[in-house]
C-alpha positions as CSV (number, residue, x, y, z in Angstrom):
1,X,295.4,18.0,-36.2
2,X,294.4,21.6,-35.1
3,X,290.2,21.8,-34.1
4,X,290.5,25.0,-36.3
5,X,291.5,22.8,-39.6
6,X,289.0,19.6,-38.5
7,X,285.8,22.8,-37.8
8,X,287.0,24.4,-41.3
9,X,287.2,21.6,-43.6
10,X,284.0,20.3,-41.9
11,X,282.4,23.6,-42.8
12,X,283.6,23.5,-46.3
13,X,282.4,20.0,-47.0
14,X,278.8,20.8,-45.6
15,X,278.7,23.7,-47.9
16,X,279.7,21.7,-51.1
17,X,277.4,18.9,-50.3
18,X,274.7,21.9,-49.3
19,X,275.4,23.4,-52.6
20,X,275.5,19.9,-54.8
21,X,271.9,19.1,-53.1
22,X,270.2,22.6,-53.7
23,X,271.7,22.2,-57.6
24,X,269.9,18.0,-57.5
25,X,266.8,19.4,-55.9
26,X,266.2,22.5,-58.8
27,X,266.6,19.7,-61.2
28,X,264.5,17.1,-59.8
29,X,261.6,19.5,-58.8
30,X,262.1,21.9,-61.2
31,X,259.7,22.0,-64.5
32,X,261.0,20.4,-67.5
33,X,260.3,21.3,-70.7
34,X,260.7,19.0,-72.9
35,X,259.6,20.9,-76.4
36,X,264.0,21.6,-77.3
37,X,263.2,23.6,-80.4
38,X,260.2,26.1,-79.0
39,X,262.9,26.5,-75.9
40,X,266.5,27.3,-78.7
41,X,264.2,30.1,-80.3
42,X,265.1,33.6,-80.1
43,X,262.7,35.8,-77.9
44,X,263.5,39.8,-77.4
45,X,261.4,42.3,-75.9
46,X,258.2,40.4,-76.7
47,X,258.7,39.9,-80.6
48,X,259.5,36.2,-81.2
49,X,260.6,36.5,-84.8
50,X,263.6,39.5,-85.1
51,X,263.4,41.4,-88.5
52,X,267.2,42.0,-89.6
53,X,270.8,40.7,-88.2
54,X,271.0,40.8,-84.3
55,X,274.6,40.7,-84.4
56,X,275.5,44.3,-85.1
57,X,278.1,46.3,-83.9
58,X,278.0,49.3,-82.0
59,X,280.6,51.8,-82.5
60,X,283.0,52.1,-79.7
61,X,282.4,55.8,-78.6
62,X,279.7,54.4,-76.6
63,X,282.6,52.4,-74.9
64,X,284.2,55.6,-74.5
65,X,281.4,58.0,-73.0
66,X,280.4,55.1,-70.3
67,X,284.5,54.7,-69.1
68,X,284.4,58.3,-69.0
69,X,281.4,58.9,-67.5
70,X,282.2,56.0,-64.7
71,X,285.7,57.9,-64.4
72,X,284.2,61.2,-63.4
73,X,281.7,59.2,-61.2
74,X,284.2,57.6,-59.0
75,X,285.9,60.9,-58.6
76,X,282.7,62.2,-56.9
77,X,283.1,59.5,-54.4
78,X,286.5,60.3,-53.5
79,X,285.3,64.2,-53.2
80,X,282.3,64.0,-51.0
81,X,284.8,62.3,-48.0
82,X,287.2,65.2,-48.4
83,X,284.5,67.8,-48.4
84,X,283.0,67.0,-45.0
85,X,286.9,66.8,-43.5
86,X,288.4,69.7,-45.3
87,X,288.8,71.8,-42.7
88,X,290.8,68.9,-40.8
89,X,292.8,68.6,-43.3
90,X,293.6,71.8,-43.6
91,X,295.9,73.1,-46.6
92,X,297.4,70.4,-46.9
93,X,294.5,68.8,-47.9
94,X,293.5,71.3,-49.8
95,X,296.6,71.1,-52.1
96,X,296.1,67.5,-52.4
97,X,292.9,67.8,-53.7
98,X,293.6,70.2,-56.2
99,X,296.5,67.5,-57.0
100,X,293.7,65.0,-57.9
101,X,291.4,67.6,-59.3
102,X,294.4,68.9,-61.9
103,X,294.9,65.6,-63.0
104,X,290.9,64.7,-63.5
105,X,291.1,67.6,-65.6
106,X,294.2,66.9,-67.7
107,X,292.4,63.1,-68.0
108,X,289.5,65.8,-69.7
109,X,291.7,67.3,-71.7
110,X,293.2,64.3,-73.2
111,X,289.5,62.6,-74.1
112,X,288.8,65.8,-75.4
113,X,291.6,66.0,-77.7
114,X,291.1,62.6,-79.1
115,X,287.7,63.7,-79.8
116,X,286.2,60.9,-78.2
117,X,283.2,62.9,-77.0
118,X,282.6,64.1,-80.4
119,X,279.7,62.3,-82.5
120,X,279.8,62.0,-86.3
């Protein structure tokens, strides 16, 4: 057997038995509460008794704003790389990125069509 294997399995092993004793010590030393039904009740943003059903639905154009927004976000990330090399990159580059750019655009075009930035 390789010392590779024999160091990595060793390694692997201390960190599970590492792991398993940090998880025994939390619940050995840890506080206990032993009051089950004051611990099950709901508590949200400091009112202990909610008025109304907590179990609404939200309507999925919030979905839909926050893919979109992280989509446009993430395109500024690719931008900012090819701004401070576009002169390396020359036309080239340029073309490409106005390749990407089109198609960030049509992606705009389509949400906007399905009038998913539209609120009723």
């Amino acid at each position: 057997m390789s010392t590779e294997l024999v160091l990595a399995s060793t390694m692997f092993v201390a960190i599970g038995l590492i792991i398993v004793g940090i998880f025994l010590a939390t619940r050995l030393i840890g506080p206990k509460n032993k009051d089950a039904k004051l611990k099950n009740t709901v508590y949200e943003s400091g009112v202990s008794n909610p008025v109304g059903n907590t179990n609404i639905r939200f309507s999925v154009k919030f979905y839909l704003v926050a893919i979109s927004f992280l989509l446009f976000d993430v395109e500024i990330i690719f931008m900012f790389p090819w701004a401070v090399n576009v002169v390396e990159l020359g036309y080239a580059g340029l073309f490409k990125m106005f390749f990407f750019m089109g198609l960030l655009f049509a992606g705009l075009i389509y949400i906007y069509k399905k009038k998913a930035l539209e609120w009723d």
